[in-house]
C-alpha positions in Angstrom: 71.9 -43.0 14.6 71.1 -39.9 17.0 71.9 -40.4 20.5 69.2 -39.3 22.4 68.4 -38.5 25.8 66.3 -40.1 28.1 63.3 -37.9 29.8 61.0 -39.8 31.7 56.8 -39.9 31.6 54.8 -40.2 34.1 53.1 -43.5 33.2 49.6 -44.4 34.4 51.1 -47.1 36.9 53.4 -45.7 39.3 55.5 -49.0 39.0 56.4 -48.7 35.5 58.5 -45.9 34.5 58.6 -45.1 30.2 61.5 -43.8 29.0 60.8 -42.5 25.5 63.4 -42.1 22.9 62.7 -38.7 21.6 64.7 -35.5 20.9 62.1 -32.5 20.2 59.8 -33.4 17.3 62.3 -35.9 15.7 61.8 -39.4 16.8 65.1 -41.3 17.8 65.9 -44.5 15.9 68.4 -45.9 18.9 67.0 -48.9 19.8 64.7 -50.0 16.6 66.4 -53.1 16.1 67.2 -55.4 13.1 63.3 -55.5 12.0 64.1 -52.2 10.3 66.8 -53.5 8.5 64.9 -56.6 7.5 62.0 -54.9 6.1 64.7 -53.0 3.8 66.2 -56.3 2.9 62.9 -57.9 2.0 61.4 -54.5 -0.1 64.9 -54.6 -1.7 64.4 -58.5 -2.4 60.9 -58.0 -3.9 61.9 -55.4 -6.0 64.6 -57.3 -7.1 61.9 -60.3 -8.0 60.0 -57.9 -9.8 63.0 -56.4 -12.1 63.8 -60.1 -13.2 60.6 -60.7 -14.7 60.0 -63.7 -11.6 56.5 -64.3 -10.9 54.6 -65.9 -8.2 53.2 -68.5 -7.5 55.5 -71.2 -9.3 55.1 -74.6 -10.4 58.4 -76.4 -9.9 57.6 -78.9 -13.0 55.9 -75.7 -15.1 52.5 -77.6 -15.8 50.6 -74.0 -16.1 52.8 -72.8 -18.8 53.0 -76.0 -20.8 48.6 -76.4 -20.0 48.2 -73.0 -21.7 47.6 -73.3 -25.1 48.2 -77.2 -24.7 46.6 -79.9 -22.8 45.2 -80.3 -19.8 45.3 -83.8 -18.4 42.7 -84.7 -16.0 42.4 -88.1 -14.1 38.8 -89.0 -14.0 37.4 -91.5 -11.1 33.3 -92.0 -11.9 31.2 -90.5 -9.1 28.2 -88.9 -9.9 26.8 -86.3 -10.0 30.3 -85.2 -10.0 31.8 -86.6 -12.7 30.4 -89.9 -14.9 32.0 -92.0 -17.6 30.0 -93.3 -20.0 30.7 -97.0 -21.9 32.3 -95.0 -25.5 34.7 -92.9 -22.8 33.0 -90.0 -22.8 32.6 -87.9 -19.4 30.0 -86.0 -18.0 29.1 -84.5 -14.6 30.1 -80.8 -13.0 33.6 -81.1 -12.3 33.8 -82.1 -16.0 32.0 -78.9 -16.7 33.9 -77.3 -14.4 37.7 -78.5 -15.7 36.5 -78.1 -19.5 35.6 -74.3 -18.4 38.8 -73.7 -16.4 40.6 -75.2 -20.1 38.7 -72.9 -22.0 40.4 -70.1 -19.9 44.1 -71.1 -20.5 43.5 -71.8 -24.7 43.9 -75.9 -23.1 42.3 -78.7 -25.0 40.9 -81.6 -22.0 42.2 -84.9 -22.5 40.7 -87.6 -19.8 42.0 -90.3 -18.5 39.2 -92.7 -16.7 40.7 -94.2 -14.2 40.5 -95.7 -10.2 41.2 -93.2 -7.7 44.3 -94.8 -6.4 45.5 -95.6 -10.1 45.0 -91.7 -10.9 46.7 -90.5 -7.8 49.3 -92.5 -8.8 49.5 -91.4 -12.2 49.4 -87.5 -10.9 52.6 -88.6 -8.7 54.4 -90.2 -11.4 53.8 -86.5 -13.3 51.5 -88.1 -15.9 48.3 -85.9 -14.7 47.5 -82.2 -13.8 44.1 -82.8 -12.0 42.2 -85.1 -10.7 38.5 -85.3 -10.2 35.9 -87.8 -8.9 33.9 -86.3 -6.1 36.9 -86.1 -4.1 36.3 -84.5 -0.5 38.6 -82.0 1.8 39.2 -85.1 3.8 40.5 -87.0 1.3 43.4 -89.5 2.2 45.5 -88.5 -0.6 46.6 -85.2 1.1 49.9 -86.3 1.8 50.3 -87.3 -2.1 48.6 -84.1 -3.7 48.1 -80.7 -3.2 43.9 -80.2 -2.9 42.1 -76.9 -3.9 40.1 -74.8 -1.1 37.0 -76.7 -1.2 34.6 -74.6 -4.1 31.2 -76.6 -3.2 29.1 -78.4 -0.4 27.4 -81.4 -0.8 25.1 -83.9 1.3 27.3 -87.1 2.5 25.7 -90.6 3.1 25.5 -90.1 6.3 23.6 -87.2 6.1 26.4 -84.5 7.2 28.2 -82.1 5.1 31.0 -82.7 3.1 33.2 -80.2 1.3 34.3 -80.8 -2.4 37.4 -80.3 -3.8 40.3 -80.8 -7.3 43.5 -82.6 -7.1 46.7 -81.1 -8.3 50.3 -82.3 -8.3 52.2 -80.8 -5.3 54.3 -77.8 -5.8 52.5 -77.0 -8.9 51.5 -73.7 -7.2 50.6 -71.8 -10.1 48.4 -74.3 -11.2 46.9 -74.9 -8.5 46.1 -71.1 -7.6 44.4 -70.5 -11.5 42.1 -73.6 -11.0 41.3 -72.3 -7.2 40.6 -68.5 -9.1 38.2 -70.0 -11.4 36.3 -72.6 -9.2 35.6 -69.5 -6.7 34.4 -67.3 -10.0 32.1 -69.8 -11.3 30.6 -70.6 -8.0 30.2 -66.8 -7.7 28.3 -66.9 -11.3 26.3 -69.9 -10.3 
């Protein structure tokens, strides 16, 4: 580091006197403190990420990996116009659209599970599920249990006030969770 002299500047209140840190045209680095150093560290740690092939976002149990070109599990609560289960097991609804698009994507084959919304939520705990849908809302009471998506459509409650919809996925299945996220916000862009 260059020591540098102090010259003083006449600063627009005469109680405060500047002091820059300046020789000439070069600009003295006395005084920059560690946020320098720590911006090197952290380029030198993302370049480091990079050369090791790491990506980001992660899941910590790997569900996007093992869903592409796989299965995609979804638990399935009835709650139309959302989603609807028919007596031979068969679902319906937009966020069985929705999914079955977002499966398409990753080479996935859908394989539902009808279920309670408790019983799924459970099951998505327990790892047995990747999402879960039903006409779940952002101020669902499973938010402590399961990470939600950014809410990708409005809807009309009961009550006559708005209500935002979201997925469910497993927490700390990041990657996962950022994909579906990606695809809801394209197809409500197409729609």
């Amino acid at each position: 580091m260059t020591d540098c002299p102090a010259r003083p500047v006449e600063a627009a209140s005469p109680a405060v006197n500047r002091t820059p840190r300046s020789r000439g045209s070069a600009v003295c680095r006395a005084g920059a403190g560690p946020g320098v150093a720590v911006v090197a560290l952290l380029a030198l740690f993302v370049l480091f990420c990079a050369g090791c092939g790491t990506t980001f976002p992660k899941d910590t149990d790997g569900s996007l990996d093992r869903i592409t070109g796989g299965f995609l599990r979804v638990g399935v609560s009835e709650n139309p116009p959302w989603t609807e289960i028919a007596d031979d097991g068969s679902v319906t609804g937009r966020e069985v659209d929705l999914l079955t698009g977002f499966a398409q994507g990753e080479d996935a084959t859908v394989e539902w599970t009808p279920g309670a919304e408790s019983e799924l939520i459970t099951a998505m705990t327990r790892g047995d599920l990747d999402v879960v849908v039903g006409g779940l809302t952002s101020d669902s009471p499973w938010q402590q249990e399961v990470a939600l998506t950014r809410p990708y459509a409005k809807a009309v409650a009961p009550d006559g006030g708005t209500v935002e919809m979201v997925m469910a996925t497993p927490l700390g299945e990041n990657a996962l969770l950022v994909a579906l996220e990606t695809y809801l916000a394209r197809a409500g862009e197409a729609s």
